[in-house]
C-alpha positions, 0 to 999 in steps of 0.5 A: 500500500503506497503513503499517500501523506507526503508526495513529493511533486516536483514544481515547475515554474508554473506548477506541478509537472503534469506527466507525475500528477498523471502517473500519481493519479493513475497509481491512486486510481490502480491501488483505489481499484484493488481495495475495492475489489478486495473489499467486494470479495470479502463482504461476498464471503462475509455475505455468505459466511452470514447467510450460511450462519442464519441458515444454520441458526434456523435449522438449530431453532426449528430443532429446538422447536420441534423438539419441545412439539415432540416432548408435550406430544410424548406428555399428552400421549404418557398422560392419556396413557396413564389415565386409561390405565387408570381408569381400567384398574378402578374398572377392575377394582369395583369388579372385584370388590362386587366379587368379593361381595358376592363370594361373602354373601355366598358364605353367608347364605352356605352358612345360614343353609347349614345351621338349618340343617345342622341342630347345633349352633354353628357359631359354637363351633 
């Protein structure tokens, strides 16, 4: 990179010698003209690198997203679940309780048959 602070230009009698102005100016126009390209393909680079970057971070968020979609689904489907089996095991539950009931009734009404039949009282036994 050429300092551009302090050119010497030499002087004529009347001003600057044109052909170094012209030469300077075309070195300025020359180095101008390779900044600014450099400086085009590094902001495309950066425009990509930044691009890709978003891409990425969308894909990261849609992940994340879709995860927690996936685990309040997995918690309904695990609540459902549960309540089901829940509710089948009261089913069952007051099955076998009315069976249970019914067996003891059962016993009742065997025993009550038998004190008939046997003249001692069975409650001695």
């Amino acid at each position: 990179m050429m300092n551009t602070n302090k050119v010497p230009f030499a002087t004529q009698k009347v001003g600057y010698d044109q052909e170094q102005v012209d030469r300077y100016i075309n070195k300025l126009t020359e180095e101008y003209t390779s900044l600014q390209k450099k400086y085009t393909e590094l902001y495309g680079k950066y425009d990509v690198m930044t691009k890709q970057s978003d891409v990425g971070m969308a894909a990261v968020s849609k992940a994340i997203v879709d995860a927690e979609v996936r685990a309040i689904q997995i918690i309904a489907e695990a609540n459902n679940e549960a309540a089901q089996i829940k509710g089948g095991a009261n089913v069952e539950l007051v099955r076998i309780q009315q069976e249970k009931d019914r067996v003891i009734n059962e016993i009742f009404e065997m025993i009550n048959g038998l004190k008939k039949l046997v003249p001692c009282s069975i409650g001695d036994i």
